[in-house]
N, C-alpha and C positions, 0 to 999 in steps of 0.2 A: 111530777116526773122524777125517779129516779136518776142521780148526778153519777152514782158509782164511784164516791170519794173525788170528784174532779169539781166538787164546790167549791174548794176554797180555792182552787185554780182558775176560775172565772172573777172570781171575786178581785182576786190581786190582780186579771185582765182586768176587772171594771177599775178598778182604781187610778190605774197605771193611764188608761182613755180619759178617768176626767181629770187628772194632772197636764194629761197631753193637751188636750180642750181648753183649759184653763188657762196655761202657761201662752198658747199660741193665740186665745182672745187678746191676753195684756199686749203682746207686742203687734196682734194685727190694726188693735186701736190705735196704736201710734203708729203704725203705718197709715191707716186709714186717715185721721189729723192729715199726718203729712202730705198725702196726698191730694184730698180737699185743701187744705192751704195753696197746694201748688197749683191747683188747676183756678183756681179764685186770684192768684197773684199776678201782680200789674206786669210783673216780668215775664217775657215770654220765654226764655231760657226753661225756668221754671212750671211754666205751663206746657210746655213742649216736653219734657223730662215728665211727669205728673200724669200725659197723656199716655205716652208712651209707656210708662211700666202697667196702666190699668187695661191699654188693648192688648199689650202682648199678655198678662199673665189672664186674665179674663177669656184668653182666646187658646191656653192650652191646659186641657185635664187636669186634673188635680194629681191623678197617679202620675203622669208624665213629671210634672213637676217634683214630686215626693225621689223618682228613681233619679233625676237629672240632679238635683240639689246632694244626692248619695253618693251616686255613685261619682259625678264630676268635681263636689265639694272635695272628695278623693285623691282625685287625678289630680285637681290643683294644691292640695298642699303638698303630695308628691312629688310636682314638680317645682316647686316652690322649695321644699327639705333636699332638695340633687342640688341644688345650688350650693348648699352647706354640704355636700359630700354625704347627708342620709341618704338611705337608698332603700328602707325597708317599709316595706305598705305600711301606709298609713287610713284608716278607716275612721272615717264620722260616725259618732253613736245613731244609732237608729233615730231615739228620741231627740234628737239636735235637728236629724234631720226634716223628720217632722215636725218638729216646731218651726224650721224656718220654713218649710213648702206650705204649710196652714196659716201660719199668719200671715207668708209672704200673700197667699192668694185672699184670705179675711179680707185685709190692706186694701187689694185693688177693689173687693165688693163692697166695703164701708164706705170708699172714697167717694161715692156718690150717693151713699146715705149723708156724710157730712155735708157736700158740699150742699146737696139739697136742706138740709135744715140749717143752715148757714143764713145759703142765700133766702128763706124764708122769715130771718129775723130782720122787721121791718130798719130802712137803714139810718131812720133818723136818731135810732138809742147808738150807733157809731159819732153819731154828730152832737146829738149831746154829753156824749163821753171824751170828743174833744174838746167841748165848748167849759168843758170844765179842767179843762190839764190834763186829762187823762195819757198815758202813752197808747199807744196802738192796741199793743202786745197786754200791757194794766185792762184797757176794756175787753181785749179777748177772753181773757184767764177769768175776771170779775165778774163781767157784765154778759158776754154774747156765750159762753161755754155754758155756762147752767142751762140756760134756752135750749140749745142744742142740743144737749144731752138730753131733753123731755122731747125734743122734735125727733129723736134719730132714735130711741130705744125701742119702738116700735119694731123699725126694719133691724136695727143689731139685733135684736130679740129672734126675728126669724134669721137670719144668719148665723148666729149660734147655732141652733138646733142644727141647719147644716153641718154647720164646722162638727160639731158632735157627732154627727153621723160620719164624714168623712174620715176620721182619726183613724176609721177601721181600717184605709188604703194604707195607713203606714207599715200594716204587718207586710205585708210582701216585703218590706226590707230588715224583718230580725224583730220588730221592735213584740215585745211581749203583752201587749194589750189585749184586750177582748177577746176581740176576733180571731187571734193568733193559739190562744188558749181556749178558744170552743173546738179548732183545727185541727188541735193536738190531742182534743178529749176525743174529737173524734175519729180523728186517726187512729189511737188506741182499743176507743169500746166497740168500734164500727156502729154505732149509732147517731150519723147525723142529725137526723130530724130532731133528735131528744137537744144538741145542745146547741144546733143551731137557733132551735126556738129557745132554748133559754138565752141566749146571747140578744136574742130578737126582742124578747121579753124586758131584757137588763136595758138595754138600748131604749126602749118604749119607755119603760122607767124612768132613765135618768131627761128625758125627750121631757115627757110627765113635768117632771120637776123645775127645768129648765123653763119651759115656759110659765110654771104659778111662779117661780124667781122674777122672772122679766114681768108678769102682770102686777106684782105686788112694787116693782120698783116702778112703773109706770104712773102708778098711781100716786106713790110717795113723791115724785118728780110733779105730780099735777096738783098746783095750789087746790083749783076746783073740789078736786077729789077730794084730798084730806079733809076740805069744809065740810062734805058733805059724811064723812066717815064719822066725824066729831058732832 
């Protein structure tokens, strides 16, 4: 397919998606943590709070989310800077804002990949990690996280590809990715179909990629595996 000089204007969109993708995995796995911790904890405070951000955010759009975290993260430092006497718009990077609406929603769909391979790691290696001094917190990090992490990369692995996909809702607010930059080629050439499919293309690609990543760390996480590689 002829780009008509708008390759390397897809390209810096692809770039810009898997930074986006990237950045908002690292902070939805800590959310995700968090939130498995909270719903596993003996406190109800915490399970009750834990509940509550995985049905609300799980229960709206990802675009809604994307525009509400824009346009209202907005309105509140706005109204936050008239306190101090600023009074001039103040606006959230596009990319800020997508990274908190994708990891915020990551977060609530991990939380129940964690807590499920958690809860799958049988509970006697907690009890012998106290029967030997361990702290709580020493056997999570040590002892029960590596587990988990070979229990749950399965489903993070398809949620990735998700989040991947999703990136593309962040153009409706500015932000320059992909999709934003197939938009613009084709608002100019009048030729959708030429960059939508290459945008389709690029997406498949890094989708491609994304998953031999997650199968090859699957494997490196399974003792099994590696015996049998060797």
């Amino acid at each position: 397919m002829e780009l008509l000089g708008f390759g390397d204007l897809l390209l810096s969109g692809a770039w810009i998606t898997v930074k986006l993708a990237l950045t908002s995995l690292v902070f939805g796995l800590i959310f995700g943590l968090l939130g498995a911790a909270g719903k596993l904890s003996r406190f109800w405070p915490a399970r009750a709070l834990a509940t509550f951000y995985t049905t609300l955010i799980r229960g709206i759009p990802e675009l809604l989310l994307v525009l509400i975290i824009y346009f209202g993260g907005s309105a509140i430092l706005m109204a936050i800077a008239e306190q101090f006497g600023y009074t001039d718009y103040i606006e959230i990077s596009a990319f800020a804002a997508g990274v908190a609406a994708l990891s915020i929603a990551f977060g609530a769909y991990s939380t129940e990949v964690f807590r499920g391979a958690i809860q799958a790691i049988p509970k006697g290696q907690w009890e012998s990690a106290q029967a030997l001094g361990m702290t709580p917190l020493k056997t999570f990090f040590r002892i029960i996280l590596p587990q988990v992490w070979r229990l749950a990369l399965p489903g993070l692995g398809n949620l990735f590809q998700v989040l991947l996909k999703d990136t593309a809702l962040v153009s409706v607010v500015g932000l320059n990715d992909l999709m934003r930059q197939a938009d613009v080629a084709t608002a100019s050439t009048k030729q959708p179909f030429t960059f939508y499919m290459t945008a389709a293309l690029i997406y498949l690609a890094l989708t491609v990629l994304a998953t031999a990543m997650t199968t090859w760390m699957e494997r490196r996480a399974d003792p099994a595996a590696r015996r049998a590689d060797a």
